[in-house]
Structure formats: structure tokens, C-alpha cells
N, C-alpha and C positions, 0 to 999 in steps of 0.2 A: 572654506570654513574659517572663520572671523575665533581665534583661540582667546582672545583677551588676553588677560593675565595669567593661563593656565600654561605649564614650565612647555616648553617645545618639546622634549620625548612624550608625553602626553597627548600632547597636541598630534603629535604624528602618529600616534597608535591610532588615535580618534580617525584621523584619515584613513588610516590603512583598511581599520573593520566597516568603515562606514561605505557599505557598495550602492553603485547608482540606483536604486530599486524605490521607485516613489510609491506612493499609498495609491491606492486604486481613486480614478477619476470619476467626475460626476457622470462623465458618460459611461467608464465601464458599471460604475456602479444601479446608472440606469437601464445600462444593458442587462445585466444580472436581473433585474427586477420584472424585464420582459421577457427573461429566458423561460421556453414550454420545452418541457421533457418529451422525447420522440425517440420511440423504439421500434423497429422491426423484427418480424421474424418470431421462432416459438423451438424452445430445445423438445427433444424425445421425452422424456418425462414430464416435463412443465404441467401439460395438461390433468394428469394422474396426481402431482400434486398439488393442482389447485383444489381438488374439495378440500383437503387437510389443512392449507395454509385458510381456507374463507371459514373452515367448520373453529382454527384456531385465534383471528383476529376476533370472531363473534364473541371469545370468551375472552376479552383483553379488557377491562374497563376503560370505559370514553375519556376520564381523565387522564390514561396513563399517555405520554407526549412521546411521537409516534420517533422522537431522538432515542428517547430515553429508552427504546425497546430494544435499538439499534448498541445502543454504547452498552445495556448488560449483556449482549449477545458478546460482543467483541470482547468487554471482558471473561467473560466465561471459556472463549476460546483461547485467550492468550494465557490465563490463569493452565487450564490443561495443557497447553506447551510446553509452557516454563516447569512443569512438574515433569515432563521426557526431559526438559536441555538438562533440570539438573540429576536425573539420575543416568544419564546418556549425553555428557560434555563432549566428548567426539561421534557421537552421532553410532561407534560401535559396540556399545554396552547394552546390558539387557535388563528393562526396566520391570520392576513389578506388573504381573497382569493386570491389576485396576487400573495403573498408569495410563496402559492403552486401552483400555475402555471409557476411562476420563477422557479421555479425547476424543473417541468415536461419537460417545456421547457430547460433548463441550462442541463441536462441530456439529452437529446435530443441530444442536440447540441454536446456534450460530444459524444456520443455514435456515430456521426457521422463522426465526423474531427477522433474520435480513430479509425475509421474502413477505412477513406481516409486514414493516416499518411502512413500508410507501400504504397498504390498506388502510391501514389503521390512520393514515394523514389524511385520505381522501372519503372515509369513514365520519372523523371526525372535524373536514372541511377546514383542516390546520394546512394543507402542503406549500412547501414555499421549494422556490430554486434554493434556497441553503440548505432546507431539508435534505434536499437530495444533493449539495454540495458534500452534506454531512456522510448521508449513505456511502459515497464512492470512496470518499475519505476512508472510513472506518472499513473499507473494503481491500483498499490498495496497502493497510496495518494489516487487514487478516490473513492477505495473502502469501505473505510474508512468514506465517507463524504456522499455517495449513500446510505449505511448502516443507518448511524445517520440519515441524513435527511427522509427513510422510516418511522421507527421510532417515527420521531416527524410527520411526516404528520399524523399517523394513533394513536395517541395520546397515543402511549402504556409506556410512563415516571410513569403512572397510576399501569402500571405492573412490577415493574422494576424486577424481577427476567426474566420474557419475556423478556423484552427490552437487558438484558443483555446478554441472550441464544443469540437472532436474531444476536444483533452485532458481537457478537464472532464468531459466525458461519458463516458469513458471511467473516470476514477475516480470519479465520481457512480454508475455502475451496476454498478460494483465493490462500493461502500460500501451501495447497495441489494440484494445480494443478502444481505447479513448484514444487514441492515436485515429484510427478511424471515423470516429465519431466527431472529433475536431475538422477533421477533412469534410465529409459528409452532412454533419448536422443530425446524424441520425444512430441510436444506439442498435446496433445487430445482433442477433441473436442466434448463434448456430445450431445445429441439429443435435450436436454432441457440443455441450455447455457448460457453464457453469454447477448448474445442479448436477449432471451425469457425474464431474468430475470430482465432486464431492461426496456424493453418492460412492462412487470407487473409492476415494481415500477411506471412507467410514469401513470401510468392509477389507480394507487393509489392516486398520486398526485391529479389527474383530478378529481376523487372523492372527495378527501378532499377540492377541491374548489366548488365540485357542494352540495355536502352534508356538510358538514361541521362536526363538533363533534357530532349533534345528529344521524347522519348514523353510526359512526362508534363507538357510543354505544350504536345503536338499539341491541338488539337480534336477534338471529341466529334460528328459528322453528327448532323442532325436536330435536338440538346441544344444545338449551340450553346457548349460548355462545355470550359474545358480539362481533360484528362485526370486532373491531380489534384485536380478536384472532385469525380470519381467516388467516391473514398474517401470524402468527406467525407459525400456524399449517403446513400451505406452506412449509414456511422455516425448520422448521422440515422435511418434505418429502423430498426436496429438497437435505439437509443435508446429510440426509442417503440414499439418489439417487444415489450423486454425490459424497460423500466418500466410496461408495459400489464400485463404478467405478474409483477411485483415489487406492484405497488399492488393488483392485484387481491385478491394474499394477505394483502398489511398490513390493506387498509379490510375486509376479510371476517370481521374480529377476531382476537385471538392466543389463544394455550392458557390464557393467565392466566384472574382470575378477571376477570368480566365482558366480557371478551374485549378482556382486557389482555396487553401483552406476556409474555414468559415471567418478568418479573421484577417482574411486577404494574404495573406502570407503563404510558402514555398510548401507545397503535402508533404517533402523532403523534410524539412524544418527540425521536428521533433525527434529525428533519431539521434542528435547531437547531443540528447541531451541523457537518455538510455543507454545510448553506445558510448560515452562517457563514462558511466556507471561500468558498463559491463568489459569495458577495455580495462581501464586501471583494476578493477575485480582481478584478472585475469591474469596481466600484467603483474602486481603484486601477489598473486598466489604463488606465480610460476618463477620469482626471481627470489625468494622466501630463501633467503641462508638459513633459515633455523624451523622450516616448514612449518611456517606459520597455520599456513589454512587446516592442512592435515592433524595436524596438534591437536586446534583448536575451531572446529570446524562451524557447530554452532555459534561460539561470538562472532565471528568472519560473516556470515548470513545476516545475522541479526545487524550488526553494524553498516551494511550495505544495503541489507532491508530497510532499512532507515530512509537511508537515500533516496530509495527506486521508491518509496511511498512517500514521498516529499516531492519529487518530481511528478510521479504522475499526480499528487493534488494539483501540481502548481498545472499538469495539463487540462486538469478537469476546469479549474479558473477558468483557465485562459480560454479554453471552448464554451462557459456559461457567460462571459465576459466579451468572447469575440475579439480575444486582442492578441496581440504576439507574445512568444514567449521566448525569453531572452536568456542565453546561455550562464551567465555569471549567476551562481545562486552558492550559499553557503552550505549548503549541503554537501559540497567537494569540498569543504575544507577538512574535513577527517579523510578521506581517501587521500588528498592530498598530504596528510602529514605523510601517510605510509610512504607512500609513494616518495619523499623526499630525505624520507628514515635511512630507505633504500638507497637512495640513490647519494647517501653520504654514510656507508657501510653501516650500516642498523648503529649509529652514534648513540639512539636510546634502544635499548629493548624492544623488540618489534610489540613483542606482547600486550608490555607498558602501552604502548601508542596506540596499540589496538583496543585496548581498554579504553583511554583515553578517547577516542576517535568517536568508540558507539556513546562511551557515558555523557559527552558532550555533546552531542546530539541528539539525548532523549533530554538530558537537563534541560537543553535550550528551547524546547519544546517545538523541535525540529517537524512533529508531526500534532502532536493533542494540542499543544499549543495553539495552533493554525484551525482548529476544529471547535477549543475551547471560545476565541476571539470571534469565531465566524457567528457563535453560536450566541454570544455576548449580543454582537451587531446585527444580528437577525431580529434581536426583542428591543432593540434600544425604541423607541417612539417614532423618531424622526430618522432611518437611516440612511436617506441622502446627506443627512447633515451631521450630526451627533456622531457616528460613527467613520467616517471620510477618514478618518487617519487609522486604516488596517491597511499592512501591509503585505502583499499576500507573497509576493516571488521569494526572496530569497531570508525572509523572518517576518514574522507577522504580530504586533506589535499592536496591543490595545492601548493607546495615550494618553484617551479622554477618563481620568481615572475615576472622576465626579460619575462618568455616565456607569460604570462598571458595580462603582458603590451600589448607587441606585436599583442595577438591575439584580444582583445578587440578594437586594433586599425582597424579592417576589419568591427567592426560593427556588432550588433544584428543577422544581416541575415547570415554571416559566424555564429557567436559564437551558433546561434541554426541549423543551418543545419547538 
């Protein structure tokens, strides 16, 4: 990096942030353009659900742009979240009964416009691979908040070694199912799925509005168990269900050559970048002088939710892309503060830095950002060309500001279709 006349501590800061992470190439970017969406397989309800999601896309107007169905659902669910985190900051308090009916509902709702968005593209002959770059995007943010909010519905902040299994595991075999599908080429779809499992969370909701905290710390006859370890136990079956059936396809080999991923690279590859996430999670819960996690159970999630929904974008990329993906990503720079808080006796506040940690990585637009820019570069005219400077791995960076103007000038309904 050529500093001219800018003072040398500057100049060295500039080196330090600036990580090897180049803009996507003309060929990933023509890969992308030839990426075809490929699924297998069909969950136990799916079918019972399709007349309801085809009887609801019919009443969707043709102009409404099949993003823009996608980002109010997502709003809608995160908005009911954020109304559990703040009356249920440690995940053991007990929120008003609408609280958890806003969210049974807000997930509903969610789970609906997510299951029109792809119709309504191929409906109205808009679908593109960013389309559905977008979809998994806004999927790998809701799972993150469907998670947490379980969670505080079923008042497990109480358990927090549970509380912290449930949430990881829940976006660990999120981040595995495109784990698989990078390997394979091919989206799977199991018998007990995504819909089932939403399906469950909504009816957990509904209980914690009809019962309240003393249902879900009655006991369990015979288990011996309070009622919200039931869930927990779930998600454990669940876990080792759906990573029995995730690992099976990764060690089986991939489409690449020698039965490498789809981007030639090691089926091994992508847990370095998960098991990153979920070690330092771990590792700072459990060396916490001032018990951080248990304190503060929901920021903890959400700030690491962050992460695990950044990486797995950056795997969705890299498998519509067909390229490698590469472990240095900014995303561990907040784990990394803790982590190094730690390991120079909490010098600041853990709290502070945990603050710090998540609020700098939604600022940064560690995830909408990456979604907002995709969405920019999807409508620009020309985006082999006009758009070439998005950077997708470790921050994602619209540059060409002339073309940005431009597109903003069509208005909301271009900029999300």
C-alpha cells in the first residue's frame, strides 16, 4: 500500500484493517449468473402446506418484488424477538402473554412470506440466483432470533449451559445444511425440517401464553425433569437427526473432482470456519470472571448470531460462486476482542466489549449490509461490469457510488426485487 504523504500510524492502521479479501471475479461473478437452484427431497408437512402457501401467493399482487416479501417477513420476526429480549434480558423472566403470541404469530408470518418469496419470483418470471442469495441470507438472520426467542419463551436463561447448547445447535445445523449443499451441489430436505421445526417453536409460544412459567417449570412424571428441558432434549434428537443426515452427504464426497466440494476444494474445509465460532463461544462463556454469558445471555446470542449469519452468507457465496472460502473474515474481530479482554484479565469490562463487539458488527453491516449491496448489484444494468467491486468475504462494499445513485433513483420496489 503506496501511503504518500498520509503520517505513518495511519498508514499502519490502514494495513492492519485492510484484509486480503478481493472483490468477486469475472468468472465467480459469471459463475453466479449460471448458478440453477437444486433441491431434493420433501419435509412431513410440506405437502399439507402447499395449498395454503399457493391459495397465499395468488393473493400477493404481481408487482409486489418477490425480496421485498422476504425482508417484511424477516422484519416482522426480528421486531417479535426484540420485544422477548427486552422484557426477558436473561432469557429468565417472564414476559407479558402477547409478547409470546407476537412471536408465535411474527414466526408465522415469517414462515410464510419465506415459503411464498421463491413463488411469487417464478410467478412473476423475476427469479435470479441473488434472489435466492437473498432468501438464505435473511434466513441464516432469522435463525438466529427463532433460536433466542425459543429460548426465552420456555424460560431456559435459568439453564444457561442448555440455553447455550439449544442456540448453537440451532445455527450449527443451519450452517450445515449449506455445508452440505456446497459439497453436493444439491439443497436436502429432511423428513422432519425446517417447517416441522417451526411449526414446534410456534406451539411453544402458544403455551408459554396459555401456561405461563409455572408450566414450564412443572415436572416431567417418570423424567423427573422440568418441562422446559423437554425442548432442550428435542433439540438434542433433532441435532444428531439432522447432522447424522448432513455428515452422511459431506463424508460420501462432493460433485468436485475427486470428491471435492463443488469448488474443488477439501468437504472438510468449512467446519474451520463454524468451529471457530462455536470454540471461542465456548471458550469465552466458560473463562467469564464476571459470567458474562449467564448475566447476559441474550446479547451473548445475538452478538455471535451475527457471526454464524455472516459466515454461513459467506458459504452460501462461495457454493453459488463455486469458489473457496477462506478463513480470515472480520467477523471474528468482535469474538476476537473477548477473547483477548480475557486473556489480559477483563483490562476493559467484558460487558463494555460485548456491547461493543455485537454493536460493531450490525453498524458495519456485517450482515444487511452484504444483502443490501447484493441487492444494489442485482439491478445495476450491466453486472459483470458496473458492479465488479462487491466484496463478498470478509465486508462487502458497494464503491461504484455513481451506479448506487442511479439505482436508488427507481425506488424501494426495483432496489428489493
Amino acid at each position: 500500500m503506496d501511503c504518500g504523504h498520509v503520517p505513518a500510524t495511519v498508514c499502519v492502521l490502514r494495513k492492519l484493517v485492510q484484509l486480503p479479501t478481493p472483490p468477486l471475479s469475472k468468472h465467480q461473478l459469471k459463475r453466479l449468473e449460471e448458478h440453477k437452484y437444486r433441491s431434493a427431497g420433501q419435509s412431513l408437512l410440506e405437502p399439507l402446506m402447499q395449498g395454503y402457501w399457493e391459495w397465499l401467493v395468488g393473493r400477493i399482487p404481481a408487482w409486489i418484488a418477490p425480496n421485498l416479501i422476504t425482508i417484511i417477513g424477516l422484519l416482522i420476526n426480528i421486531c417479535t424477538t426484540v420485544i422477548l429480549v427486552y422484557y426477558c434480558p436473561t432469557a429468565a423472566e417472564q414476559a407479558p402473554p402477547w409478547a409470546y403470541l407476537a412471536c408465535a404469530c411474527g414466526l408465522f408470518i415469517y414462515q410464510s412470506l419465506d415459503a411464498i418469496d421463491g413463488k411469487q419470483a417464478r410467478r412473476t418470471n423475476s427469479s435470479t440466483p441473488l434472489g435466492e442469495l437473498f432468501d438464505h441470507g435473511c434466513d441464516s438472520l432469522s435463525t438466529v432470533f427463532v433460536v433466542l426467542g425459543t429460548c426465552i419463551a420456555v424460560q431456559l436463561g435459568t439453564n444457561p449451559d442448555w440455553m447455550f447448547f439449544c442456540c448453537f445447535a440451532g445455527t450449527f445445523m443451519f450452517y450445515c445444511a449449506h455445508w452440505q449443499t456446497y459439497v453436493s451441489g444439491t439443497l436436502r430436505f429432511g423428513i422432519i425440517d425446517v417447517t416441522e421445526v417451526q411449526i414446534f417453536i410456534i406451539i411453544m409460544h402458544l403455551l408459554a401464553v396459555i401456561g405461563g412459567p409455572p408450566f414450564w417449570q412443572s415436572m416431567i412424571p417418570v423424567l423427573n425433569i422440568q418441562m422446559k428441558i423437554f425442548p432442550a432434549l428435542c433439540t438434542v434428537a433433532g441435532t444428531i437427526f439432522s447432522c447424522t443426515n448432513y455428515f452422511g452427504v459431506i463424508f460420501t464426497g462432493g460433485v468436485g473432482k475427486n470428491g471435492s466440494t463443488i469448488a474443488g476444494t477439501s468437504v472438510l474445509s468449512p467446519f474451520l470456519h463454524i468451529g471457530s465460532v462455536i470454540v471461542l463461544a465456548a471458550m469465552i462463556y466458560k473463562k467469564s470472571a464476571v459470567q458474562l454469558f449467564e448475566k447476559h445471555p441474550c446479547l451473548y446470542i445475538l452478538t455471535f448470531g451475527f457471526v454464524s449469519a455472516k459466515i454461513t452468507n459467506k458459504l452460501v457465496v462461495a457454493h453459488m460462486t463455486k469458489s473457496e472460502m477462506h478463513l480470515h473474515d472480520t467477523a471474528f474481530i468482535g469474538p476476537a476482542l473477548l477473547f483477548l479482554d480475557q486473556y489480559f484479565n477483563s483490562f476493559i469490562d467484558e460487558y463494555i466489549v460485548l456491547w461493543i463487539a455485537m454493536v460493531s458488527r450490525s453498524l458495519y453491516f456485517l450482515f444487511i449490509n452484504d444483502l443490501l449491496c447484493i441487492c444494489l448489484f442485482a439491478h445495476a444494468p450491466h453486472m459483470h461490469t458496473e458492479f465488479v467491486p462487491v466484496v463478498y468475504r470478509s465486508h462487502t462494499v458497494c464503491t461504484n457510488c455513481a451506479q448506487m445513485t442511479q439505482t436508488k433513483k427507481h425506488g424501494l420496489g426495483n432496489l428489493l426485487a
